[in-house]
ZANU-755499 format. One record per residue (C-alpha): x, y, z; residue in three letters; residue number from 1. Coordinates in steps of 0.1 Angstrom, whole numbers. Example, Ala and Ser with C-alpha at 12.3 -4.5 7.8 and 13.67 -1.06 7.14 Angstrom:
x;y;z;type;seq
123;-45;78;ALA;1
137;-11;71;SER;2
END
This chain:
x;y;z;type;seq
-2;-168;-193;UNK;1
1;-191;-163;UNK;2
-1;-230;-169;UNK;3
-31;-248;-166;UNK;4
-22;-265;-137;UNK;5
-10;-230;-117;UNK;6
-45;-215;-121;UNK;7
-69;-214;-94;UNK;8
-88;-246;-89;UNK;9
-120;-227;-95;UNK;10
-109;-218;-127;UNK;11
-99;-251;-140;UNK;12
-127;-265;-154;UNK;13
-145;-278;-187;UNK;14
-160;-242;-195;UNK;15
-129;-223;-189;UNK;16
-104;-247;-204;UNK;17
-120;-235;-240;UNK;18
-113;-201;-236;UNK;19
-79;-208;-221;UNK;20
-68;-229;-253;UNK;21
-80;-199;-277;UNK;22
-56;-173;-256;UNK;23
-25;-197;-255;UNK;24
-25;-198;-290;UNK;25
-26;-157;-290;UNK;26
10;-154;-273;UNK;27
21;-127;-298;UNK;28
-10;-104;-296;UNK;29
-9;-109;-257;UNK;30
31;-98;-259;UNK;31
18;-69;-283;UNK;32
-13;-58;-257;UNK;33
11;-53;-228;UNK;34
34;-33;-246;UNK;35
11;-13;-263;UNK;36
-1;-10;-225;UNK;37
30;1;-213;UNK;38
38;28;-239;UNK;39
5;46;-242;UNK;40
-4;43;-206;UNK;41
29;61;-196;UNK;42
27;82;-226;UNK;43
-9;97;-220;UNK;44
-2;99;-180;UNK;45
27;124;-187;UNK;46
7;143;-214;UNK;47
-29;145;-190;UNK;48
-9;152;-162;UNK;49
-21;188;-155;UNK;50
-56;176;-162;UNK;51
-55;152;-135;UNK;52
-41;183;-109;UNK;53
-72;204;-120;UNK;54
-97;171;-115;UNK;55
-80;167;-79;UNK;56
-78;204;-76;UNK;57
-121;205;-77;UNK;58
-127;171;-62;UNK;59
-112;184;-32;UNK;60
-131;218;-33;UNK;61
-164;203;-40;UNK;62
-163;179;-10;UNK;63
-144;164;20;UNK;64
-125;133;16;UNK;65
-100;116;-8;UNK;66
-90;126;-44;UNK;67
-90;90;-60;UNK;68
-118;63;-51;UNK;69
-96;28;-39;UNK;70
-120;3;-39;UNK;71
-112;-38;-40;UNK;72
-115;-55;-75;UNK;73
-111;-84;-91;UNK;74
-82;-87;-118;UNK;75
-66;-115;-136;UNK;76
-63;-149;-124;UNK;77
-91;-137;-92;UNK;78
-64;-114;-81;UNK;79
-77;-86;-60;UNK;80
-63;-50;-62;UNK;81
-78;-13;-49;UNK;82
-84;7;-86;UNK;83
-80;39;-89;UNK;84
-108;58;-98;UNK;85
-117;98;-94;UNK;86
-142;103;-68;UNK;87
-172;114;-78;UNK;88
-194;107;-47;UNK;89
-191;110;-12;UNK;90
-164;100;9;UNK;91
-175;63;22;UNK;92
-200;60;-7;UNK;93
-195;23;-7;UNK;94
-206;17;28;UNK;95
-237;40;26;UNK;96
-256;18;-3;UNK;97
-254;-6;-32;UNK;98
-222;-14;-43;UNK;99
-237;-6;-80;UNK;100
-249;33;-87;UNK;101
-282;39;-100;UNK;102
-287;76;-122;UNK;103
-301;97;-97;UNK;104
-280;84;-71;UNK;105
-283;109;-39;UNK;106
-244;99;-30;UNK;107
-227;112;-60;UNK;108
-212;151;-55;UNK;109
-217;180;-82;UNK;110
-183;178;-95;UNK;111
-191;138;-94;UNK;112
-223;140;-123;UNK;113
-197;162;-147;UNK;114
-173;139;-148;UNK;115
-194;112;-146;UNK;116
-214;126;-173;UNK;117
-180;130;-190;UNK;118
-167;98;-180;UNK;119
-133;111;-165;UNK;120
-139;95;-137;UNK;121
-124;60;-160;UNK;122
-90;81;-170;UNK;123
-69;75;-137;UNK;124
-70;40;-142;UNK;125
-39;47;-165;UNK;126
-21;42;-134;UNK;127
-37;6;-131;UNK;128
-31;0;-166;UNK;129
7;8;-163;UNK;130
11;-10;-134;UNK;131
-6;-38;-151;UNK;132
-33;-46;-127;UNK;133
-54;-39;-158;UNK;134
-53;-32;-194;UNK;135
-70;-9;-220;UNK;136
-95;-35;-235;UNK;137
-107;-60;-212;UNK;138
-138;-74;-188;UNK;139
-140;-44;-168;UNK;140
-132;-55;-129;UNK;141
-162;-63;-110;UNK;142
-161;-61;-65;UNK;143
-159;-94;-53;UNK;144
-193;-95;-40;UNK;145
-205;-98;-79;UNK;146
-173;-119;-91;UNK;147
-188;-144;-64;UNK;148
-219;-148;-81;UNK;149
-201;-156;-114;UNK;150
-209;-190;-133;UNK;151
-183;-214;-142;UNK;152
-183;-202;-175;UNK;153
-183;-162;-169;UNK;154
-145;-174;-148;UNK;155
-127;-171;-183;UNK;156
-127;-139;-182;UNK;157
-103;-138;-158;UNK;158
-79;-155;-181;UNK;159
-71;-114;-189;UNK;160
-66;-84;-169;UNK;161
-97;-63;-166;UNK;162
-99;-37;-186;UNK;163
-108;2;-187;UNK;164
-131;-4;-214;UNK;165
-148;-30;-235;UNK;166
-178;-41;-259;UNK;167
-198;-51;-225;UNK;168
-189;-15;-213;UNK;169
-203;1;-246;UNK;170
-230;-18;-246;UNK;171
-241;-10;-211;UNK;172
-227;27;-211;UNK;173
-259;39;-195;UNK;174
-264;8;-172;UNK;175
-275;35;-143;UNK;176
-308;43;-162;UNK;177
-318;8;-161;UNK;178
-310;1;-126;UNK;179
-325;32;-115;UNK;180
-356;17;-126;UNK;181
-354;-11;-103;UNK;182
-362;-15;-66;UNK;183
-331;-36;-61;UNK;184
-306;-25;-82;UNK;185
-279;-55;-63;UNK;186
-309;-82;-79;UNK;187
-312;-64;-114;UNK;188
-273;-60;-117;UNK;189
-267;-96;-109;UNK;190
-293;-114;-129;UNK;191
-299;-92;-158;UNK;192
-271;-69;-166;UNK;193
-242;-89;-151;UNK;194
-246;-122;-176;UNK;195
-250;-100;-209;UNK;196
-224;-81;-201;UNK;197
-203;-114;-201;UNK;198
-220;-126;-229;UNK;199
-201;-97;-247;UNK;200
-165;-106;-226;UNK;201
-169;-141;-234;UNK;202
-177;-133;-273;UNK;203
-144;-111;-270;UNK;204
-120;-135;-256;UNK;205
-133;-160;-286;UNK;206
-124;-134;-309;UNK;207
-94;-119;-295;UNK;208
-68;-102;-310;UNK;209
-46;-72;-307;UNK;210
-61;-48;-339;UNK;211
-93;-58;-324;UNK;212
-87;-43;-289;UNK;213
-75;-14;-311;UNK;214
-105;-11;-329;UNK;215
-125;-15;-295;UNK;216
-109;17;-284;UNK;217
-121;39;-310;UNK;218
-153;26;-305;UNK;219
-150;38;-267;UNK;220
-144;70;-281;UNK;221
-172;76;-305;UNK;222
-193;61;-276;UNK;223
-180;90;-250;UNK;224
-187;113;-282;UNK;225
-226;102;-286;UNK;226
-226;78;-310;UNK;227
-255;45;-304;UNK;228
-242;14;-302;UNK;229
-266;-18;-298;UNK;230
-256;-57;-293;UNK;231
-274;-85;-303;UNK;232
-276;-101;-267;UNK;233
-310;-125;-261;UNK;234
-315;-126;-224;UNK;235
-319;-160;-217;UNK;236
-358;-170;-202;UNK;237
-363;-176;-163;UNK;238
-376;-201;-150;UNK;239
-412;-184;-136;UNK;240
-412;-171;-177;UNK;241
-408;-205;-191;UNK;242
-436;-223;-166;UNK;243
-457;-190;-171;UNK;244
-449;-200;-214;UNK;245
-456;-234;-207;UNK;246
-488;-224;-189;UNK;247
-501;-205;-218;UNK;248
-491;-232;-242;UNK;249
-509;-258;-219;UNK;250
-541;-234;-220;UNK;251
-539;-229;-258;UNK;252
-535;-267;-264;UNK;253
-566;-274;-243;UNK;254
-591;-245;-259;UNK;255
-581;-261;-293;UNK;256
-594;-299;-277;UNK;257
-623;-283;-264;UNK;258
-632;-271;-300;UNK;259
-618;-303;-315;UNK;260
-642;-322;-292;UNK;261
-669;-294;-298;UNK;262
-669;-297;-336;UNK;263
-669;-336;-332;UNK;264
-700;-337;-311;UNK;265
-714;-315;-337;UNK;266
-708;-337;-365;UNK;267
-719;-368;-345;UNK;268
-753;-349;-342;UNK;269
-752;-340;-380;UNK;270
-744;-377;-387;UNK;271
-768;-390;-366;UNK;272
-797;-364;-381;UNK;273
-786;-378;-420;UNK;274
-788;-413;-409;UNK;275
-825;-407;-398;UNK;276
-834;-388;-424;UNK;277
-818;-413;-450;UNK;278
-842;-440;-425;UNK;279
-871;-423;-428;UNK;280
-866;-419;-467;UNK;281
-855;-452;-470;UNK;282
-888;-466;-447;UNK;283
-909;-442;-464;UNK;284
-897;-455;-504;UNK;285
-899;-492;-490;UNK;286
-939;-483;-480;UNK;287
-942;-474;-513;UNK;288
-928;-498;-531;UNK;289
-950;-522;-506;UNK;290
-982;-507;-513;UNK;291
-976;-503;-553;UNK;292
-967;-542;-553;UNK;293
-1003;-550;-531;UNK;294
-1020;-533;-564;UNK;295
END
């Protein structure tokens, strides 16, 4: 890792320095994670090699334009590199909408939805990992229209390379759906989905360790395979819910006055009945007192 001092001066504040301290104790399992990087990435890229010439072989059939997707991202340190990425919509995608894609997004090609479905689209960034722009387990890298919207805090997760995969990324596997729901996906991504996804990178670089990233992997896999995974993320409340709360609790607190001042006037027209009766009673025993003592 850099020193403190070399980092960006964004990056050096209070809410990244705690995250910092807990990776520069993890020197081993960071010397572990790039090797383990290095090996399998070169490894799996020699073995899926004629699987990547038949992916190429139909993006190119299906529909005009490049093989691999290059678009900027954010990496370690605010580092920008172009990943690579199979394309699976049409050629200048990015400049033709959102830079987030919704389910039934009317840019991605047929061959695009299988291996999207599939997620093969994710399997040429072995070349990223190898090259060590990114790594297996890690914040996934985000276009530096979103990384400029990040908060102090969310900046620690550029402590790490991003990463092909992660518990954010299992978490939100099916992130389309929900932003296909939305009539503007840019808004939903950045103030809904974006900060629990770093709630989960944050949580990850607290607990980080090389067996974990392991373990994160074959979770990936069951993931791909069907399995359900659910986080225990508690979006946080805005600020229209918590006057809107604060509203409601206003309005409660006043109907329970209105009954406490109710039921008071009621028994102030109780008491005030008793004490006339007990007057009357009391004028009606004295009468008879008054009259027994005048026989």
């Amino acid at each position: 890792m850099k020193k403190w001092e070399d980092l960006p001066e964004y990056m050096k504040t209070e809410e990244v320095r705690k995250y910092y301290d807990i990776l520069k104790k993890k020197g081993f399992s960071l010397f572990l994670k790039r090797v383990f990087d290095i090996v399998v990435s070169a490894l799996l890229l020699i073995i899926l090699s004629p699987f990547f010439l038949i992916l190429a072989i139909a993006i190119k059939i299906d529909s005009p334009g490049p093989v691999f997707f290059r678009q900027v991202r954010i990496t370690r340190y605010g580092k920008e590199f172009r990943i690579f990425k199979f394309r699976t919509m049409v050629n200048g995608a990015d400049k033709k909408g959102s830079q987030v894609t919704v389910k039934n997004d009317a840019r991605i090609t047929k061959v695009g939805k299988f291996i999207r479905k599939c997620r093969l689209d994710e399997v040429s960034q072995l070349i990223d990992v190898f090259r060590g722009t990114m790594t297996f387990v890690g914040t996934r890298p985000e276009v530096p229209k979103y990384v400029d919207k990040y908060t102090p805090k969310m900046y620690a997760t550029l402590l790490l390379p991003a990463g092909v995969t992660s518990d954010a990324a299992i978490y939100y596997k099916d992130e389309s759906e929900l932003l296909d729901a939305s009539s503007n996906p840019d808004e939903t991504y950045v103030n809904e989905v974006l900060p629990a996804k770093m709630y989960y990178n944050l949580k990850s670089i607290e607990n980080f360790g090389f067996f974990r990233d392991i373990g994160i992997m074959f979770k990936t896999v069951f993931a791909v395979l069907g399995k359900e995974y659910k986080g225990d993320y508690v979006p946080e409340k805005k600020d229209e819910a918590i006057v809107e709360e604060s509203i409601e609790n206003a309005e409660k607190v006043d109907n329970v006055c209105d009954k406490i001042e109710q039921n008071t006037v009621e028994i102030g027209i109780k008491a005030e009945q008793v004490d006339e009766k007990n007057t009357e009673e009391t004028n009606e025993n004295n009468k008879q007192e008054s009259e027994k003592a005048e026989e």
